[in-house]
C-alpha positions, 0 to 999 in steps of 0.5 A: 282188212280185219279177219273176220272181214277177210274170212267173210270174203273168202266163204263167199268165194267159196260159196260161188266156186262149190256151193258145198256144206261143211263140218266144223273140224275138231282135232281128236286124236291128231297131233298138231303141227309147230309152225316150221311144220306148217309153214313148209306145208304151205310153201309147197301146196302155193308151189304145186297145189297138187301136192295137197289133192288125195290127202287125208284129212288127218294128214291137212290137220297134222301138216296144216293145223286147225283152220282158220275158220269152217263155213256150214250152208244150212237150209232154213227148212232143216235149222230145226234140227239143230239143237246146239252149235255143238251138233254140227261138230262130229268128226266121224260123219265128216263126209263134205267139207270145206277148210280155210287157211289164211297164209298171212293174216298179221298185214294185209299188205303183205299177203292176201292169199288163202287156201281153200280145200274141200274134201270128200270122206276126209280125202282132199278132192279139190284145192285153191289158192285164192286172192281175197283182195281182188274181191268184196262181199256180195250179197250172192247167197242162195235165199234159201240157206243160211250162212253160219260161220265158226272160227278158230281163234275168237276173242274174250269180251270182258263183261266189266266192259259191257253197260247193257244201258249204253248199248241199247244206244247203240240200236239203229246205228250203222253195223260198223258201229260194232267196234265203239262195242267189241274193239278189233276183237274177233267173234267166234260164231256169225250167221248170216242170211240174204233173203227179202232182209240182210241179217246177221249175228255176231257172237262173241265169248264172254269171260262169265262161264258160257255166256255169249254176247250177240250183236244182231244186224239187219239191212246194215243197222243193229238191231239188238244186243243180247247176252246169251246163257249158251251156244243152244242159244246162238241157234235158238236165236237164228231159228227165231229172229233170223228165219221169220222174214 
């Protein structure tokens, strides 16, 4: 199971269990941990999850580092206000969020658990452990929101290995076909939506200034490929294609 498969499944968990909307975490001002840090930070929460409960988010990023990835549920009805993926990144107007550690992404078959915390006005609120390998993806997302994923770590695509005239072959083969595309690497943004079609947008950086390369599915097949010139492009993208059943 790939990251990006793994995190999926986990929001989707996490959209069952609380149904909350989050902020991307950004890390001003907070003195990052080493890996021994985070580690034993994680040890003892698997041990005694009460250990984590009523922290501070600056005590979760200084133990536990940046998340893995940041799940934001945004009602179709309120994507207009959104100019850029930039938007939903203000640190001071954290008031309901959702974090997502994964204790052992390197082999599946070593380690499926991840940590779930949810915090209100930055103090843990609620925390999990949850096992991701007992569970698929399932399509029960409320209709009515979108689904917009941000990780931590996505993958440079280089342009040298894009030929725009190849890839439009790709159009109408099964989404699973992405990685004759990309590889194994891992996108930096996706948004999905469930509605009377499955849609989804998979973003990944490029290494020419901003531009960004989107992969758009629908109902399982791709529909289109498209350089972006910027994230502002990401969201116009969902608002226009996505949106519109």
């Amino acid at each position: 199971m790939n990251l990006k498969k793994s995190l999926f499944t986990i929001i989707i968990l996490i959209m069952l269990f609380t149904g909350c909307s989050n902020y991307q975490v950004q890390n001003k001002g907070i003195t990052l941990p080493d890996e021994a840090t985070k580690q034993k930070t994680m040890t003892k929460v698997q041990n005694d999850i009460d250990e984590i409960i009523n922290k501070d988010y600056d005590y979760v990023l200084s133990n536990l580092g940046q998340p893995n990835a940041t799940a934001y549920w945004i009602d179709k009805n309120k994507i207009d206000s959104l100019d850029t993926l930039d938007t939903l990144y203000d640190v001071e107007d954290l008031k309901d969020i959702n974090l997502i550690y994964l204790k052992d992404i390197s082999d599946e078959n070593t380690n499926s658990t991840s940590l779930y915390l949810h915090l209100k006005d930055k103090i843990v609120k609620n925390a999990e452990i949850v096992d991701y390998s007992r569970f698929s993806t399932t399509k029960n997302m409320n209709k009515s929101k979108i689904l917009i994923d941000c990780y931590t770590d996505g993958d440079v695509v280089k342009m040298s290995d894009l030929d725009m005239e190849k890839l439009e072959n790709f159009t109408g083969a099964n989404s699973s076909e992405m990685e004759k595309i990309v590889g194994n690497k891992q996108s930096s943004y996706d948004a999905y939506l469930y509605d009377k079609v499955e849609k989804s947008i998979n973003v990944y950086n490029l290494d020419n200034e901003d531009k960004l390369l989107a992969i758009f599915t629908e109902d399982n097949k791709i529909s289109a490929i498209k350089i972006l010139d910027n994230k502002k492009e990401v969201i116009n993208e969902i608002k226009n294609i996505m949106i519109d059943n």
